[in-house]
N, CA, C and O of each residue as an XYZ file, in Angstrom:
624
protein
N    -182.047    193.821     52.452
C    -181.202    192.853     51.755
C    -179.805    193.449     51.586
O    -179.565    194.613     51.264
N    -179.141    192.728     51.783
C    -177.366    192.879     51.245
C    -176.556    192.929     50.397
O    -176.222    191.899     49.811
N    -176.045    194.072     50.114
C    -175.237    194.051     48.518
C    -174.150    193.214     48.461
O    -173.705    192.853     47.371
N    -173.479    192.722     49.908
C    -172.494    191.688     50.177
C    -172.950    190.167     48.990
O    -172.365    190.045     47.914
N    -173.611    189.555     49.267
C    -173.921    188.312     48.579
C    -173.663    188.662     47.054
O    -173.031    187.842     46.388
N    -174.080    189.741     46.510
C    -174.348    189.884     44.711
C    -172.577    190.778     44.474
O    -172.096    190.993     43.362
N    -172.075    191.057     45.454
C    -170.540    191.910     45.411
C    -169.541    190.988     44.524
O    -169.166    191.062     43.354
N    -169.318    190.241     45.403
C    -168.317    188.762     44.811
C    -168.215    188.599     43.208
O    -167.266    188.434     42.441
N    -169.859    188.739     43.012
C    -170.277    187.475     41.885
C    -170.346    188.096     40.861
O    -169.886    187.923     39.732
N    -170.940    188.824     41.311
C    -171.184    189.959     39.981
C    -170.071    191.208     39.837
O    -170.421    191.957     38.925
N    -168.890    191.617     40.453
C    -167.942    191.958     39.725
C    -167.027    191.222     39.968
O    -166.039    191.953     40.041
N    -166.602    189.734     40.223
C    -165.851    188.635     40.167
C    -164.621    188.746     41.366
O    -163.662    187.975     41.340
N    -164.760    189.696     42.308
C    -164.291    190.000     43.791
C    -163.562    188.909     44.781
O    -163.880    187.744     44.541
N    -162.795    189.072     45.667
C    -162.518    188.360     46.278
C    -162.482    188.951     47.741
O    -162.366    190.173     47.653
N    -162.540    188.533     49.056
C    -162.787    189.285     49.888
C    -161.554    189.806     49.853
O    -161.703    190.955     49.437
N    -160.638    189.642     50.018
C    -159.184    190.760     50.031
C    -159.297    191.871     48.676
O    -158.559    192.849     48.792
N    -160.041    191.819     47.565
C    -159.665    192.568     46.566
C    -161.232    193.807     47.207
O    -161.162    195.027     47.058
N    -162.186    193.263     47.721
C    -163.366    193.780     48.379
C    -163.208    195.172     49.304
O    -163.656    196.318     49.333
N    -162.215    194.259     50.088
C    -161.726    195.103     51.456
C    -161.119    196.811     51.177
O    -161.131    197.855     51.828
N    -160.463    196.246     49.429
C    -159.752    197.757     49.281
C    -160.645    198.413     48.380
O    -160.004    199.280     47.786
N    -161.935    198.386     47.983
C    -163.044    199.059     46.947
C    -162.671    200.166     48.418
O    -162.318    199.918     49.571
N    -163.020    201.696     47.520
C    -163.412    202.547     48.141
C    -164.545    203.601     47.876
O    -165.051    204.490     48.561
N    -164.755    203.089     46.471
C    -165.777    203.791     45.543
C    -167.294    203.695     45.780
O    -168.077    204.640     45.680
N    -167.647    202.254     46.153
C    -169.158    201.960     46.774
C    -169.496    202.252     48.128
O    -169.386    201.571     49.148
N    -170.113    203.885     47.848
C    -170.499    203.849     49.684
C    -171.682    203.128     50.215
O    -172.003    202.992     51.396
N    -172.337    202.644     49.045
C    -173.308    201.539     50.144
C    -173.306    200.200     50.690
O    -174.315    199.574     51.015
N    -172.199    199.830     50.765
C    -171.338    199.004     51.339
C    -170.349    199.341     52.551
O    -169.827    198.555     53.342
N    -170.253    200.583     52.480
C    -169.418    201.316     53.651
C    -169.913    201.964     54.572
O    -170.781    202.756     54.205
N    -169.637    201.930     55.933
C    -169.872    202.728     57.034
C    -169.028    203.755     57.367
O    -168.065    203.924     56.619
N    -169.162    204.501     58.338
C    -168.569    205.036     58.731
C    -167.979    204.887     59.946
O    -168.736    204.956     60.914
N    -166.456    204.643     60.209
C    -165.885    204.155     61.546
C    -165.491    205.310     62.121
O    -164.999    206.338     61.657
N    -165.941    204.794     63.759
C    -165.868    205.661     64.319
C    -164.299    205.637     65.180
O    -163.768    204.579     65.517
N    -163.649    207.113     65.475
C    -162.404    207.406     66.022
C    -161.775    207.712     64.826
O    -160.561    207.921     64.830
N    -162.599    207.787     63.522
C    -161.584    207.905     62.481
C    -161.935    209.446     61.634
O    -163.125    209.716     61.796
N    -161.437    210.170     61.053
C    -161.911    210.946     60.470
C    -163.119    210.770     59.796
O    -163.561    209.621     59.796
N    -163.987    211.944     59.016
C    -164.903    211.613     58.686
C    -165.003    210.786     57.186
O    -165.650    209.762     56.968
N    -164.381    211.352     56.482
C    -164.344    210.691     55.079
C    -163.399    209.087     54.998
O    -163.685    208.216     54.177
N    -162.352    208.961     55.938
C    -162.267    207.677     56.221
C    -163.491    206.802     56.545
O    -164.377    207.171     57.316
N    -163.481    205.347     55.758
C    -164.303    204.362     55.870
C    -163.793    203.495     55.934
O    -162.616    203.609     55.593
N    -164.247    202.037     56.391
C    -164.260    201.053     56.813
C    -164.787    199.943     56.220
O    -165.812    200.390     55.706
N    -164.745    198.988     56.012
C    -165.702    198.182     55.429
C    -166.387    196.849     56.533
O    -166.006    195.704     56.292
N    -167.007    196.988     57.266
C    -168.004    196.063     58.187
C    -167.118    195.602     59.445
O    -167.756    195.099     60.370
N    -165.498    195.728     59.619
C    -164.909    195.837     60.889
C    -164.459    194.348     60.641
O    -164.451    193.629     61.640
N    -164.064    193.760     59.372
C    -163.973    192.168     59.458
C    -162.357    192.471     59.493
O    -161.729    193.455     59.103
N    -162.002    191.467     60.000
C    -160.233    190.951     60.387
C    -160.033    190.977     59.223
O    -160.979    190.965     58.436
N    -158.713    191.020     58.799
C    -157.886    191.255     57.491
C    -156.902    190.001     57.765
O    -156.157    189.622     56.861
N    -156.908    189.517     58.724
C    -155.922    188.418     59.381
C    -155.536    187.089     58.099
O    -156.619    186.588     57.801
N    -154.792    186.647     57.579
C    -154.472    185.177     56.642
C    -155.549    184.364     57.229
O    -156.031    183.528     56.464
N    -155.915    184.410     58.134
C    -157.118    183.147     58.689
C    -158.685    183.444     57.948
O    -159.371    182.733     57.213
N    -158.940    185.117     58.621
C    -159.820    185.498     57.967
C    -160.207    185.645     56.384
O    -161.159    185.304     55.683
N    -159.193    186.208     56.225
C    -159.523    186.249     54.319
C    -159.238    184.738     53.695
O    -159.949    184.447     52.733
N    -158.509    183.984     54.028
C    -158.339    182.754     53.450
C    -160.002    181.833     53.402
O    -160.556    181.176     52.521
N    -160.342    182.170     54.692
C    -161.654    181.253     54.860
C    -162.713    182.003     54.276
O    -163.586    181.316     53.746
N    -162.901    183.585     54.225
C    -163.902    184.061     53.515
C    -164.156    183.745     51.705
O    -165.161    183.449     51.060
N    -162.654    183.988     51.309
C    -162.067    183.566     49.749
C    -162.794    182.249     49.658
O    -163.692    182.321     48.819
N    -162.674    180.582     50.481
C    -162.987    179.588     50.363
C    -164.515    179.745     50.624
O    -165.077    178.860     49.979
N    -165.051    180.194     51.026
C    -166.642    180.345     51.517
C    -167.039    180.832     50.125
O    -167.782    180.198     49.375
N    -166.566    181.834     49.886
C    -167.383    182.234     48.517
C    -166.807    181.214     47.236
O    -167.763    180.808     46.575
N    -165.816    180.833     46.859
C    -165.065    179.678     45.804
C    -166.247    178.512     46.269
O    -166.832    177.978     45.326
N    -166.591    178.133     47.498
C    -167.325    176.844     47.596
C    -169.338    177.431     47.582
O    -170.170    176.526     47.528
N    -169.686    178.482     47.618
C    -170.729    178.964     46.954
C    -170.717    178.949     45.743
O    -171.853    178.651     45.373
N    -170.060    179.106     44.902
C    -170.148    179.792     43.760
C    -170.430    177.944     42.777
O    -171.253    177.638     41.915
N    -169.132    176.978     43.566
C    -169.397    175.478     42.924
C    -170.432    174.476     43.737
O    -170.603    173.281     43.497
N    -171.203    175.417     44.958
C    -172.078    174.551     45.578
C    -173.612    174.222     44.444
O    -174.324    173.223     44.339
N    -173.649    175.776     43.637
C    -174.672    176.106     42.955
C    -174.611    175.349     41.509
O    -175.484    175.605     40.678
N    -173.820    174.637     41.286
C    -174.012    173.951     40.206
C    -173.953    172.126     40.538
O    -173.506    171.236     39.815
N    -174.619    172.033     41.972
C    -174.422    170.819     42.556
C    -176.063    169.864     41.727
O    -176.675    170.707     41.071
N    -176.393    169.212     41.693
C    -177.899    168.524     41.582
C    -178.934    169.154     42.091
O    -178.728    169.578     43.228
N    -180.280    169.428     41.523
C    -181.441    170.211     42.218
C    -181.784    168.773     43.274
O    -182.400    168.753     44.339
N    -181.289    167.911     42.702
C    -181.971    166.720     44.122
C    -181.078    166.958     45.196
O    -181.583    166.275     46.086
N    -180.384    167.328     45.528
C    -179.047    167.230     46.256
C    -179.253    168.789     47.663
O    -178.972    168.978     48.847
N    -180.147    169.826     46.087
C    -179.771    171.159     46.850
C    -180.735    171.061     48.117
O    -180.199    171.896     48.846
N    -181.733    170.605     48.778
C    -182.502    170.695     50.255
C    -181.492    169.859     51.002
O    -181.845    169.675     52.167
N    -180.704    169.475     50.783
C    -179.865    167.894     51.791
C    -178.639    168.566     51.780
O    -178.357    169.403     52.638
N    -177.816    168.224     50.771
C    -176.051    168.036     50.482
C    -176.085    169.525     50.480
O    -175.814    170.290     51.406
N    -176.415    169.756     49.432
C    -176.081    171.374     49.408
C    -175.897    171.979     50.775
O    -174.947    172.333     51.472
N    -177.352    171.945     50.872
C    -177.657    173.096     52.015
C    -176.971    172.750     53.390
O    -177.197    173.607     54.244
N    -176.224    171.750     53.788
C    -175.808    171.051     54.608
C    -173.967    171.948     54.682
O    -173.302    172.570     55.511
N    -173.862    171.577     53.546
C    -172.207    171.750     53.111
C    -171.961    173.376     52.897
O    -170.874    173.925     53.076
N    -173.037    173.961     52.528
C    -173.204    175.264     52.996
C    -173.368    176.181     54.393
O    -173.025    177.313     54.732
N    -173.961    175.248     54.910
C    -174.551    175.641     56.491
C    -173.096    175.839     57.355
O    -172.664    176.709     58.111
N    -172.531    174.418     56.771
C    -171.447    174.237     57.584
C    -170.189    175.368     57.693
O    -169.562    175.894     58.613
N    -170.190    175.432     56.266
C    -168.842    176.440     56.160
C    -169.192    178.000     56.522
O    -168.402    178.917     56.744
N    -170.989    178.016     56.510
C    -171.105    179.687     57.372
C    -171.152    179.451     58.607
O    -171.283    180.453     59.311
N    -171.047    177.723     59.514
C    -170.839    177.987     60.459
C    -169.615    178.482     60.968
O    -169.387    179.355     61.805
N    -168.605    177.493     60.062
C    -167.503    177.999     60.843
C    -166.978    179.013     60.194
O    -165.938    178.507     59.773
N    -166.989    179.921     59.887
C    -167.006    181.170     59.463
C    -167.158    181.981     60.375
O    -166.318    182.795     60.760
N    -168.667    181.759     60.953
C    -168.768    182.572     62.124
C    -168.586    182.109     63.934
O    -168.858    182.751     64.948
N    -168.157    181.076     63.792
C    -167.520    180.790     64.931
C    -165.970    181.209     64.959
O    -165.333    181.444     65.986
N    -165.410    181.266     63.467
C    -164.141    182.238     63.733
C    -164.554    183.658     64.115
O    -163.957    184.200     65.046
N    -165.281    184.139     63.634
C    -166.024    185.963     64.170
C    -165.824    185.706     65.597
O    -164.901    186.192     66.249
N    -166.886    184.783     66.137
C    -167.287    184.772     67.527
C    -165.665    184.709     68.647
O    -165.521    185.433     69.631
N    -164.654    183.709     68.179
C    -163.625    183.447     68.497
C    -162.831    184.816     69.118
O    -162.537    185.190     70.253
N    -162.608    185.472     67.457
C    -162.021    187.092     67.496
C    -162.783    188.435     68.228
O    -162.313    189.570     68.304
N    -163.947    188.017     68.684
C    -164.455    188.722     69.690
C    -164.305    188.363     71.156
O    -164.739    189.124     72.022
N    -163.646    187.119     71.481
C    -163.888    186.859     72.887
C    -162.405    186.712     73.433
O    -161.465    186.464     72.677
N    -162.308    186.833     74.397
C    -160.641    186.227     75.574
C    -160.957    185.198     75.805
O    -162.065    184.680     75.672
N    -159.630    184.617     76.331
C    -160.006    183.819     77.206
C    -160.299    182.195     77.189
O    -159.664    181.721     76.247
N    -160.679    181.665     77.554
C    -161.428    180.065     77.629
C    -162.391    180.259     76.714
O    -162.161    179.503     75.771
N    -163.846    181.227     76.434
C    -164.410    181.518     75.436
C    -163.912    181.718     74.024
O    -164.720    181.507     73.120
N    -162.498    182.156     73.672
C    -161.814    181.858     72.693
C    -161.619    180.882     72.218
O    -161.923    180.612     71.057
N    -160.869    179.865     73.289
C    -160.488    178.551     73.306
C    -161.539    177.862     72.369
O    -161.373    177.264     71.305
N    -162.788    178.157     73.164
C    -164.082    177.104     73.037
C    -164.614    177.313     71.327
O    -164.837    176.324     70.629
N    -164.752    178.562     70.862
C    -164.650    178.823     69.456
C    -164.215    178.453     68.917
O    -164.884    177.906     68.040
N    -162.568    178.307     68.794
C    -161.871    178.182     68.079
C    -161.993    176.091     68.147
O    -161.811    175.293     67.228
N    -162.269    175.895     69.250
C    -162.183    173.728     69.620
C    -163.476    173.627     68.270
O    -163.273    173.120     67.167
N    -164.815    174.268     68.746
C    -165.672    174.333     67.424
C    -165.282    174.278     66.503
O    -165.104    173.192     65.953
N    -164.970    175.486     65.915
C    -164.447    175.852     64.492
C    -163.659    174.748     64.037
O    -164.103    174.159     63.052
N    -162.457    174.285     64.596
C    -161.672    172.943     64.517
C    -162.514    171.785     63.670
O    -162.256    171.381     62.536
N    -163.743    171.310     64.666
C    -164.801    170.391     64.516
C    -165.908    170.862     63.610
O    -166.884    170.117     63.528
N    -165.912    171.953     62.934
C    -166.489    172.373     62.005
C    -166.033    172.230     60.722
O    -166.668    172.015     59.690
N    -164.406    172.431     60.976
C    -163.512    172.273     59.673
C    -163.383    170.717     59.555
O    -163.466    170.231     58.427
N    -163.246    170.145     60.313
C    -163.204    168.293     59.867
C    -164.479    168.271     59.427
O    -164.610    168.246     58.203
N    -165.562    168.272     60.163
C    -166.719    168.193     59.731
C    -166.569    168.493     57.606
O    -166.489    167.648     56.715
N    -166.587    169.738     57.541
C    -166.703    170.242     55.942
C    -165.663    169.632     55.382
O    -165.712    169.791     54.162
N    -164.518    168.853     55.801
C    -163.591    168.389     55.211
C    -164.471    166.919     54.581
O    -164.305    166.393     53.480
N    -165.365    166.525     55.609
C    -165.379    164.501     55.124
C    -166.850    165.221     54.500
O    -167.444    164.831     55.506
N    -167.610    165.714     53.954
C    -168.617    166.249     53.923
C    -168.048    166.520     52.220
O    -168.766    166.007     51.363
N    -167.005    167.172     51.805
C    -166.825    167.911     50.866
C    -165.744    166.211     49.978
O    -165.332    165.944     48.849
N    -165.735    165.772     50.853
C    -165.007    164.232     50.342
C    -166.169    163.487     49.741
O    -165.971    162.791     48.745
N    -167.727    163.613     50.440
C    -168.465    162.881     49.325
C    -168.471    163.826     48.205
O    -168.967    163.197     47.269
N    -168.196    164.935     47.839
C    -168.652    165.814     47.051
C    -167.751    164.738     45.672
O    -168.386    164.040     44.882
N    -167.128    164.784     45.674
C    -165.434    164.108     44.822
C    -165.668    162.769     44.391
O    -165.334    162.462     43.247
N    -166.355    161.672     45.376
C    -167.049    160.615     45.073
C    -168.457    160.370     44.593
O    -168.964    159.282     44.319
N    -168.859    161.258     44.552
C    -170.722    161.943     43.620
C    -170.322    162.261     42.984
O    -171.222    162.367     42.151
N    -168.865    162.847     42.249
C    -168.558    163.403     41.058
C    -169.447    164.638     41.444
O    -170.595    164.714     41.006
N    -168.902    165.640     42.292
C    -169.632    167.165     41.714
C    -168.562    167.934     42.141
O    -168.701    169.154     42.049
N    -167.674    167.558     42.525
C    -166.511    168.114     42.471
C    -165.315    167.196     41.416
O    -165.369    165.967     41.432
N    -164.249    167.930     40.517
C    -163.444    167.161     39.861
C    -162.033    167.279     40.807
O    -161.935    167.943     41.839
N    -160.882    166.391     40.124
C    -159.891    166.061     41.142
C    -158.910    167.745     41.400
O    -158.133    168.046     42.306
N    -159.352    168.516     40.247
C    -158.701    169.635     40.728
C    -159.226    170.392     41.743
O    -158.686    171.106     42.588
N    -160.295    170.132     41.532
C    -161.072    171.289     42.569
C    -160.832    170.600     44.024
O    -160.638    171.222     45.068
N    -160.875    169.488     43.907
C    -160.749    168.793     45.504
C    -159.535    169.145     45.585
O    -159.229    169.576     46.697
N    -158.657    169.124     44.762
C    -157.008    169.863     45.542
C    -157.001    170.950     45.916
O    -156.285    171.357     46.831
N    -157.847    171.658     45.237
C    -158.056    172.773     45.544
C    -158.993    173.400     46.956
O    -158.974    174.553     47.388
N    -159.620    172.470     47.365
C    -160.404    172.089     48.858
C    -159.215    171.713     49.440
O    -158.668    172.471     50.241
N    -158.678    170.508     49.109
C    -157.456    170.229     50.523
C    -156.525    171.425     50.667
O    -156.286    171.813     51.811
N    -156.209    171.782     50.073
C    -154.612    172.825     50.034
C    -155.612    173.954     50.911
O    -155.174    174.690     51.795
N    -157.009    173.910     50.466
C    -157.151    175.420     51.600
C    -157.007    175.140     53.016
O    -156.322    175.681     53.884
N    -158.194    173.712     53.052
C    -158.144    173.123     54.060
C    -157.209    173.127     55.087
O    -157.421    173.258     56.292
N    -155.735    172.911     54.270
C    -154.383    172.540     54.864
C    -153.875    174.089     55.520
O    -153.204    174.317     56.527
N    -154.338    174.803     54.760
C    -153.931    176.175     54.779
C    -154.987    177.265     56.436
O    -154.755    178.072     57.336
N    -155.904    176.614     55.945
C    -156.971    176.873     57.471
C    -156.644    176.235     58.860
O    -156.752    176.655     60.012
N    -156.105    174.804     58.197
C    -156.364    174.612     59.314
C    -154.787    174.455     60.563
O    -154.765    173.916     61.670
N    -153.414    175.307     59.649
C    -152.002    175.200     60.234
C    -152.713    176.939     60.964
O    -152.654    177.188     62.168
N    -153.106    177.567     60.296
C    -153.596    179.146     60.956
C    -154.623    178.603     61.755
O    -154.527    179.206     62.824
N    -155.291    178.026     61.807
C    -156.337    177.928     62.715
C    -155.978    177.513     64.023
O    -156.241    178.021     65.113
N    -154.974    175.949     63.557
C    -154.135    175.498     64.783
C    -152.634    176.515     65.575
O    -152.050    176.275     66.632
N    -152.459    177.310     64.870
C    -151.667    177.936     65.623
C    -152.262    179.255     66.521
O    -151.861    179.827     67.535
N    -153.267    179.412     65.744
C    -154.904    180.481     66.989
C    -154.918    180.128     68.126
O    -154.507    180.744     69.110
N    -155.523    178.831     68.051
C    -155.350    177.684     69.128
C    -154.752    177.470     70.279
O    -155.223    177.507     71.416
N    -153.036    177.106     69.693
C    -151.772    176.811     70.314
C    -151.912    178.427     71.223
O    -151.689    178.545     72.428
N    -152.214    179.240     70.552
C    -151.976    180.588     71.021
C    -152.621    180.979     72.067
O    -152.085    181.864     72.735
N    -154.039    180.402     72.541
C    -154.915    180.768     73.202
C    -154.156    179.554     74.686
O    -154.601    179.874     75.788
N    -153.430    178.672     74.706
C    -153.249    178.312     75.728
C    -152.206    179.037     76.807
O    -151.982    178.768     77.987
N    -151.700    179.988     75.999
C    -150.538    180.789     76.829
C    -150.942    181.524     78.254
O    -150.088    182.133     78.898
């Protein structure tokens, strides 16, 4: 099991404030090409794309869990699924060249609309309030000008 999931929550973390812990070595590896007492933390991008969407992944865990127990096998788990998909279709993206980039990143795109109209019933069920949905669009808006300029980038 993973100390990642209980990190966040239980000392109130954000993945950028995460990235600079240096004190928990069981969370840390050791990277290699680097000295020995230099560490690393799991090799994740530090990129505005990356930390923006990890920050929103955990902010939309943290208010998925106070959604309806009728809701949590369906809506929940749905609106969850989604945003670790595209999460890790950005990973997959930043590992590949090429047309395989491209194709990640066209996903990820269609992953993010997807969680966008998905997180719009959330607002009309009332389980989200009107701040928090601003607070969904503005990331949204924010994912998806970095996401589209990934994109733009991969056609060069």
């Amino acid at each position: 099991m993973s100390i990642f999931p209980v990190l966040p929550q239980r000392f109130g973390l954000c993945y950028s404030a995460l990235c600079s812990l240096t004190s928990l070595s069981s969370v840390f590896s050791e990277t290699p090409g680097r000295s020995p007492g230099a560490k690393k933390i799991m090799q994740m991008p530090d990129t505005p794309l990356f930390v923006k969407t990890h920050d929103f992944v955990l902010w939309l865990l943290r208010h998925t869990q106070r959604f309806p127990k009728n809701l949590r096998h369906s809506y929940t788990n749905r609106v969850e699924s989604m945003a670790f998909e595209f999460e890790e279709l950005l990973l997959m993206a930043n590992s590949h060249r090429g047309r395989d980039r491209a194709m990640y990143l066209t996903r990820a795109d269609g992953r993010l609309v997807s969680l966008r109209v998905l997180l719009r019933y959330s607002y009309e069920l009332n389980l989200l309030g009107a701040q928090q949905i601003q607070y969904v669009a503005d990331n949204f808006d924010q994912i998806g000008r970095l996401l589209g300029a990934w994109l733009k980038g991969t056609d060069r």
